[in-house]
ROVO-329538 format. One line per field, with one value per residue (C-alpha): residue number from 1; residue in one letter; x, y, z. Coordinates in Angstrom, 3 decimals. Layout:
! ROVO-329538
pos = [NUM:...]
code = [a:...]
u = [X:...]
v = [Y:...]
w = [Z:...]
***
This chain:
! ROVO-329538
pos = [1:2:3:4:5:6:7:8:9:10:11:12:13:14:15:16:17:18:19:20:21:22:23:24:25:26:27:28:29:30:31:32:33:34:35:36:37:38:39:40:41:42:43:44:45:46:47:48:49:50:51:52:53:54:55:56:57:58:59:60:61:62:63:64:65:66:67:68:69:70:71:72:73:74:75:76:77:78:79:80:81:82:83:84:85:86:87:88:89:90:91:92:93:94:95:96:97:98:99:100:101:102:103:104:105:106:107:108:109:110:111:112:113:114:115:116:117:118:119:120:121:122:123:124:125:126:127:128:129:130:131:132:133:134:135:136:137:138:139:140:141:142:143:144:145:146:147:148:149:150:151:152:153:154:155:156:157:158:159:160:161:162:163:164:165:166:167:168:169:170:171:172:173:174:175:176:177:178:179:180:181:182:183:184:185:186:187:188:189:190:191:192:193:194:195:196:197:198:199:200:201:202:203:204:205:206:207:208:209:210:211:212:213:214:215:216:217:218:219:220:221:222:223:224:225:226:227:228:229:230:231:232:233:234:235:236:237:238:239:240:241:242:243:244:245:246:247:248:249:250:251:252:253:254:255:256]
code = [x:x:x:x:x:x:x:x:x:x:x:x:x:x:x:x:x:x:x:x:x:x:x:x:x:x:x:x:x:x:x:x:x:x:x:x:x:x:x:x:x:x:x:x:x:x:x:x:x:x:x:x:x:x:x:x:x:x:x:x:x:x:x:x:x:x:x:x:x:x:x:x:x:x:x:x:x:x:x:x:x:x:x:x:x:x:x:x:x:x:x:x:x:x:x:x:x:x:x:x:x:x:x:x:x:x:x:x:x:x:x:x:x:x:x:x:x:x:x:x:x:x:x:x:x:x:x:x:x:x:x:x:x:x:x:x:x:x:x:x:x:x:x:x:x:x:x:x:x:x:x:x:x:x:x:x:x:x:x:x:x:x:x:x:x:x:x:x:x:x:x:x:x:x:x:x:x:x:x:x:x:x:x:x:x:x:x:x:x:x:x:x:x:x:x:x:x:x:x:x:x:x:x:x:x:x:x:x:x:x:x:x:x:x:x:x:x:x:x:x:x:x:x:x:x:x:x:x:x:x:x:x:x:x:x:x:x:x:x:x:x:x:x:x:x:x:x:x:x:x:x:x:x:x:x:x]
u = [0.000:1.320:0.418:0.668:-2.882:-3.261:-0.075:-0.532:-4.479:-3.044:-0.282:-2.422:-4.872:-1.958:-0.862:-4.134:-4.888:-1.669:-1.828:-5.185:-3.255:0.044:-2.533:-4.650:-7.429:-9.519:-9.848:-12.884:-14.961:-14.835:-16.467:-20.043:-22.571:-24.568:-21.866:-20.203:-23.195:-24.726:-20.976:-20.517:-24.209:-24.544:-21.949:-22.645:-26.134:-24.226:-21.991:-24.770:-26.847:-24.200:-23.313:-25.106:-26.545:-23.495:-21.011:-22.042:-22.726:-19.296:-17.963:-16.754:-15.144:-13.035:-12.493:-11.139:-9.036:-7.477:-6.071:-5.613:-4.363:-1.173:1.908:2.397:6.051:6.156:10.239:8.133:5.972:8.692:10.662:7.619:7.460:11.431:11.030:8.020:9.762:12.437:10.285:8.552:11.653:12.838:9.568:7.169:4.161:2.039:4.444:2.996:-0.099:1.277:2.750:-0.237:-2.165:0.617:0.318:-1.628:-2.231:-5.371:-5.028:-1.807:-2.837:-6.165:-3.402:-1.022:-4.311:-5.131:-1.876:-1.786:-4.935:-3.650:-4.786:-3.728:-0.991:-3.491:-6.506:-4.449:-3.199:-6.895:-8.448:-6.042:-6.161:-10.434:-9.597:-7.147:-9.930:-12.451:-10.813:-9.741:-12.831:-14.323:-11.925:-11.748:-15.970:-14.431:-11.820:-14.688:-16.854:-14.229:-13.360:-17.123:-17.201:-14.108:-15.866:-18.805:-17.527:-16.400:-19.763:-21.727:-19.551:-20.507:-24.435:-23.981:-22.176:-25.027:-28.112:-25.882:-25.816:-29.270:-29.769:-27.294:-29.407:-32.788:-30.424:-29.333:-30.978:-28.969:-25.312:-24.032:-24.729:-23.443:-19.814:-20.748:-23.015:-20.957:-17.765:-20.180:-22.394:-18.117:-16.892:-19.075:-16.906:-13.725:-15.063:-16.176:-12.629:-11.042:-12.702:-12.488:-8.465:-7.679:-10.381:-11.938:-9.558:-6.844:-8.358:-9.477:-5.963:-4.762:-7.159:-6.500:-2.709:-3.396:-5.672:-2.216:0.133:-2.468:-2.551:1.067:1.103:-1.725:0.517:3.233:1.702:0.456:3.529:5.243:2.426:3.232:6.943:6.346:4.317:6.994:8.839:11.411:15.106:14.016:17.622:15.992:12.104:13.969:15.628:12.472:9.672:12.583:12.880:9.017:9.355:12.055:14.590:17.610:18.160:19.220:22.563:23.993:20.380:21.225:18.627:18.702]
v = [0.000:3.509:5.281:8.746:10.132:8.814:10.292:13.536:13.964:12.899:15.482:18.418:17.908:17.618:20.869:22.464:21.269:22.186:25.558:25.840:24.673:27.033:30.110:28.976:27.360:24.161:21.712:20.396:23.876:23.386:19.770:21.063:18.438:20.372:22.505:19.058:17.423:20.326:20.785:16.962:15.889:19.011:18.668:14.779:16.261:18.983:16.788:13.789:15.923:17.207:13.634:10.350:7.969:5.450:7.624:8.509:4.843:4.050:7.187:4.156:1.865:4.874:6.021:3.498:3.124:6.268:5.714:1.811:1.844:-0.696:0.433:0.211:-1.361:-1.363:-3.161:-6.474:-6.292:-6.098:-8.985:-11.117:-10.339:-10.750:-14.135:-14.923:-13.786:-16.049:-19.168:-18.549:-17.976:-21.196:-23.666:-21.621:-19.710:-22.659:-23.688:-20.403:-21.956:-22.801:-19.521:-18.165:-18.906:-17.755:-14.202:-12.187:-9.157:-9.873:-7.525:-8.796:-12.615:-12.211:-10.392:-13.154:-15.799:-14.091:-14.222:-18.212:-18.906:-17.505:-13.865:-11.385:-8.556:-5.797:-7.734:-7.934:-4.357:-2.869:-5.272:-4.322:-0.345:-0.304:-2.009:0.801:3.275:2.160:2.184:5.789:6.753:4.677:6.767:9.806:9.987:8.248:11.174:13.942:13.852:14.357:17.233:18.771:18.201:20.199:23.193:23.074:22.428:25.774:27.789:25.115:26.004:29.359:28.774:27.392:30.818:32.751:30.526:30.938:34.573:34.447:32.910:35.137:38.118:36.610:36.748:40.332:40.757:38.399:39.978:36.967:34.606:36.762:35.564:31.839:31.811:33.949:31.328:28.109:30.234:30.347:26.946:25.903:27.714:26.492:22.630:24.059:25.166:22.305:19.203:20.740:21.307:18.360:15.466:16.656:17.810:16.168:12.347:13.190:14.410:11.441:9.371:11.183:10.514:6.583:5.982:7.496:5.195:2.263:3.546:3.401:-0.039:-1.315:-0.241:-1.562:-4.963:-4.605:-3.992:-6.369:-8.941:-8.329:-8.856:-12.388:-13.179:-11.829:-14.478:-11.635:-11.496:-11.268:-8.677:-6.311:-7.156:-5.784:-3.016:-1.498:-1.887:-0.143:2.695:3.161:3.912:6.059:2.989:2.257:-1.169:-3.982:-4.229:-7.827:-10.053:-13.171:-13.833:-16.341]
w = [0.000:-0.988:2.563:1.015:1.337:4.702:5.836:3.820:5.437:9.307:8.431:7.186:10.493:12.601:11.620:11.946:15.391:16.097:15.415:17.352:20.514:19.591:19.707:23.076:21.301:22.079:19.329:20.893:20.000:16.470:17.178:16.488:14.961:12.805:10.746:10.318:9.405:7.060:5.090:4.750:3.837:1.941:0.184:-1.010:-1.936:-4.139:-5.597:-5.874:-8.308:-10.433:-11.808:-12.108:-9.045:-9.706:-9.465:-5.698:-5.185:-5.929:-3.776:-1.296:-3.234:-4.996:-1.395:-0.328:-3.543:-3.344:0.757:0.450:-3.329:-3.936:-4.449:-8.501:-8.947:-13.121:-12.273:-10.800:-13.658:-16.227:-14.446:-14.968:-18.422:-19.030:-17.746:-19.828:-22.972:-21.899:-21.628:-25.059:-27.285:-25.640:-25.499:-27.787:-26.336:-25.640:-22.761:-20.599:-20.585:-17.071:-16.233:-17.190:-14.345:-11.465:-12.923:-10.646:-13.147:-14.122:-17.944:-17.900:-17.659:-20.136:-22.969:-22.629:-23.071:-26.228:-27.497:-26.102:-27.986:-31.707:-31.483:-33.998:-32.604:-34.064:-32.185:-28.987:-29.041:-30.363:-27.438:-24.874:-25.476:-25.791:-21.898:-21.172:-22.249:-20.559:-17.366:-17.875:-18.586:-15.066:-13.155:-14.446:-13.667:-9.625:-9.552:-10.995:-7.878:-5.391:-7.348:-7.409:-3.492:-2.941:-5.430:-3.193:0.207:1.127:-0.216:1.594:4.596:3.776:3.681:6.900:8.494:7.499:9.150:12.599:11.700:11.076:14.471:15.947:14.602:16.585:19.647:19.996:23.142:24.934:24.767:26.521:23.930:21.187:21.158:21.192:18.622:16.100:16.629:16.246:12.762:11.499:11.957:9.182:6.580:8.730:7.516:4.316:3.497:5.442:3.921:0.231:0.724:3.052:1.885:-1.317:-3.496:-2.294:-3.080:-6.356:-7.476:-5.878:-8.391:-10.696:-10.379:-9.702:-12.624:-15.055:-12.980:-13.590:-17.010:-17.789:-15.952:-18.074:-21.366:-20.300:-20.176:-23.541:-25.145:-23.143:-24.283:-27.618:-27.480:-26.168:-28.549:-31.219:-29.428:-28.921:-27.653:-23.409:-23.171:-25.859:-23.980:-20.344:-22.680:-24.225:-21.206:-18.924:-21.568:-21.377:-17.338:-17.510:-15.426:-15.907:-17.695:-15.827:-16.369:-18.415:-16.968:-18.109:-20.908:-23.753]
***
């Protein structure tokens, strides 16, 4: 697991109650259930009818994509296919009908069935890339309503400020109760502003940045797919995926 959003979010509250403390404050007075409740449900509501019903029903799977993602190593990928270009120039591709199954990628292991089973190189690569597609455009409508929550966030937070100055305004004849209210009507911009930078916006950049790492992952599969099945040199196979991830190549793998 890549722990960066988790660690980035823990970071960025950290900081914030930090400060609070620094300056004499008490975290526990910005606790208030019903700014919390109108900026978060408000906000889902907001963001709910500016896209389609399966897009919000899927808001928890993609959260829990974007804090418990994998960690993408393309290098373990492109050892796998080094050593399955190694085993087809030797035995031919119908001896990875074996291999086959062990591989846990599951676009890797349906591309390197296809190519098992006869397929074309144009079919494989115009298969594989309509897959590719597809998933960008899944996650680019995951990463679109984290970034509509983190537009409306803050002027929900704002909508919220002015009902507690409306209330405060049907309290002006109790002086006493002025100062409370007026803090309590503002911490509903303070989540506002706060969930948009810290949840919000934050998540769907970071799905945004996964789905092009999955991306490049997914391509790199494909062409290394279609070098196998060229039943090419597994040196020159290492050479070329490494060259499409910006590594350095492995220097003298012993190959066939």
């Amino acid at each position: 697991m890549d722990p960066a959003s988790i660690a980035g979010i823990v970071l960025a509250l950290a900081a914030i109650f930090a400060s609070m403390l620094m300056e004499g404050g008490d975290p526990m007075s910005i606790l208030l259930l019903p700014p919390i409740i109108l900026v978060v449900f408000g906000t889902l509501g907001a963001g709910m009818a500016g896209g389609v019903l399966k897009d919000t029903v899927g808001i928890g799977a993609q959260l829990k994509r974007a804090l418990m993602a994998p960690k993408i190593e393309p290098n373990v990928l492109i050892d796998v296919l080094v050593k399955l270009a190694d085993r087809a120039r030797r035995e031919g591709l119908l001896a990875l009908e074996d291999e086959i199954k062990k591989v846990e990628d599951p676009f890797l292991r349906s591309g390197l069935e296809l190519a098992v089973d006869g397929t074309a190189s144009d079919d494989i690569r115009e298969i594989m890339e309509s897959e590719i597609d597809a998933k960008k455009r899944r996650d680019k409508a995951g990463a679109k309503i984290f970034a509509d929550m983190g537009g409306f966030a803050p002027t929900i937070g704002i909508i919220g400020t002015v009902l507690g100055l409306v209330h405060v305004l049907e309290n002006l004849a109790d002086p006493t109760e002025l100062g409370h209210l007026i803090a309590g009507a503002f911490v509903a911009t303070l989540f506002g502003v706060l969930t948009a930078n810290v949840f919000f916006l934050p998540l769907g950049n970071r799905l945004k940045r996964l789905s092009e790492l999955e991306a490049e992952q997914m391509q790199l599969a494909l062409e290394g797919v279609l070098a196998v099945q060229a039943g090419s040199n597994p040196r020159l196979v290492a050479r070329k995926l490494r060259s499409l991830v910006g590594t350095e190549p492995a220097a003298d793998k012993k190959a066939a």
